[in-house]
C-alpha positions in Angstrom: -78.4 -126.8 131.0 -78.5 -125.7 134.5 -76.1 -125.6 137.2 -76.4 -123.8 140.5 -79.3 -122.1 139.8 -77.8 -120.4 136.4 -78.7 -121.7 132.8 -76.4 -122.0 130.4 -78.1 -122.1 126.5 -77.0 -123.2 123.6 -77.7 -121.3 120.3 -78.2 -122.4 116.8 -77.2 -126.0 115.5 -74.5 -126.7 118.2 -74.0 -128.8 121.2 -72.5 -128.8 124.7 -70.5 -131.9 125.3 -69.2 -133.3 128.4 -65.5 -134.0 127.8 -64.3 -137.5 127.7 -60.7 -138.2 128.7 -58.5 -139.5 125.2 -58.8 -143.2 125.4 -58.5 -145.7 122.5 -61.9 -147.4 123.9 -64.7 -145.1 124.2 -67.4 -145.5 127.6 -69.8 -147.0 124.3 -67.2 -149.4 123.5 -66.1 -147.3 120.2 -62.6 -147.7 119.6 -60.7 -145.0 118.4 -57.3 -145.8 117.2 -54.3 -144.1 118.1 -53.4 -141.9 115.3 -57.0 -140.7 116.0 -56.5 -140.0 119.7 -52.8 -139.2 119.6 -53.2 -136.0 117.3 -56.5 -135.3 118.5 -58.0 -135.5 115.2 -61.2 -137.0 116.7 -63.0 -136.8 120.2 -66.0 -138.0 121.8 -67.7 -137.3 125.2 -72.0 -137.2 126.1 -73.6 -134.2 124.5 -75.4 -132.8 127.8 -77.2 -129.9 126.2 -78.5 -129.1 122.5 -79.2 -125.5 120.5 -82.8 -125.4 118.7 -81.0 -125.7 115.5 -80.8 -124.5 112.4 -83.2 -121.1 111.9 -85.1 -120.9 108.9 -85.8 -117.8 107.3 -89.4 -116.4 108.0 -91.3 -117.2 104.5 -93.9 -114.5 105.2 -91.3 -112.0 105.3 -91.0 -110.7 101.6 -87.7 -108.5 100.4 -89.8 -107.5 97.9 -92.4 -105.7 100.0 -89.8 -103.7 102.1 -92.6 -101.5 103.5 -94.5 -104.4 105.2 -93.2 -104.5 108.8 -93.5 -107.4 110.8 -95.5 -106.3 113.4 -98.9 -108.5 115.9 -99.0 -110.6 113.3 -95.7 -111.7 113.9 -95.1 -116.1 113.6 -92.4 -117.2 115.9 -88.9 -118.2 114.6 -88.4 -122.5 112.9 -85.9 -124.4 113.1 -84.7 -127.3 111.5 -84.0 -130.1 114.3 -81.0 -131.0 115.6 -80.3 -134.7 115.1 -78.4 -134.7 118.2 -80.5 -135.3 121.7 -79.2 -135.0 125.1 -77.4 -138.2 126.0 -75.9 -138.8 122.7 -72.6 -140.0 122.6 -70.8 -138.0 120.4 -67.6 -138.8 118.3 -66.6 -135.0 116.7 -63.3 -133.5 114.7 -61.6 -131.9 117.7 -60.1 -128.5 116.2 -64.4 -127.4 115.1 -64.6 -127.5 119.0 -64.6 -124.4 121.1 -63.9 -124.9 124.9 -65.9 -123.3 127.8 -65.5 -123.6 131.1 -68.8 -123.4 133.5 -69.2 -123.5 136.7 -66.1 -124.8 137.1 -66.3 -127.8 134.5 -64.9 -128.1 131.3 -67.2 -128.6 128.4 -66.7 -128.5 124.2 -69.2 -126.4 122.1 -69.6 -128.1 118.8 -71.6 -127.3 115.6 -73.5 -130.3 114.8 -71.5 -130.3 111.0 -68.4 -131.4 113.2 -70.2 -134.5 114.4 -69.1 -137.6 112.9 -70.9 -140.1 114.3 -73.9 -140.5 117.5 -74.9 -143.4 119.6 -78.0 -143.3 121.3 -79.7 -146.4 123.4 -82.0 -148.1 121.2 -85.2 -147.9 123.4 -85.2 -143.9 121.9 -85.0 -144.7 118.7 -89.0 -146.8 118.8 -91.4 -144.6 116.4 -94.4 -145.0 118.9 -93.3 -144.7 122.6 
């Protein structure tokens, strides 16, 4: 995400999400009840950034063969994708969130195991387009 000519990345399998104020009726139209919202159990807001995700370990790379170096021949680090995507609507367990502030806005940082449930627009979700 950038803001004012800084970037601000996300690492691993987590995501930056724009806080949404605790209302029983989500902008989707997701109700949340209110022993949800009351103890903050449960949150949701739009994610507006997303980590690569998961790393996988480098399968060329042998412990066995301690003496062979990664070197030119180097691959590049894999991931396993993130199943959220920018514009998500999130609905995520509160106390796995971590709050930041940049550039004067408040956002959550949340490992994509906290998230419960996503809503996307269904135009996004058409295998050939």
């Amino acid at each position: 995400m950038q803001k004012n000519g800084k970037d601000l990345l996300v690492v691993g399998d987590r995501v930056l999400v724009k806080v949404e104020d605790g209302e029983q009726r989500s902008k989707v139209g997701l109700y949340l009840p209110p022993t949800a919202v009351d103890s903050q159990a449960v949150q949701g807001g739009e994610i507006v950034a997303t980590g690569p995700g998961y790393a996988l370990p480098d399968v060329t790379e042998s412990a066995d063969e301690p003496w062979k170096i990664g070197g030119a021949g180097r691959s590049e680090a894999r991931y396993v994708p993130m199943q959220a995507k920018i514009g998500d609507y999130a609905l995520f367990f509160r106390k796995a969130a971590v709050e930041i502030s940049f550039e004067e806005e408040v956002y959550l940082v949340v490992p994509q195991q906290a998230i419960l449930a996503l809503v996307r627009d269904a135009v996004d979700e058409l295998p050939f387009g």
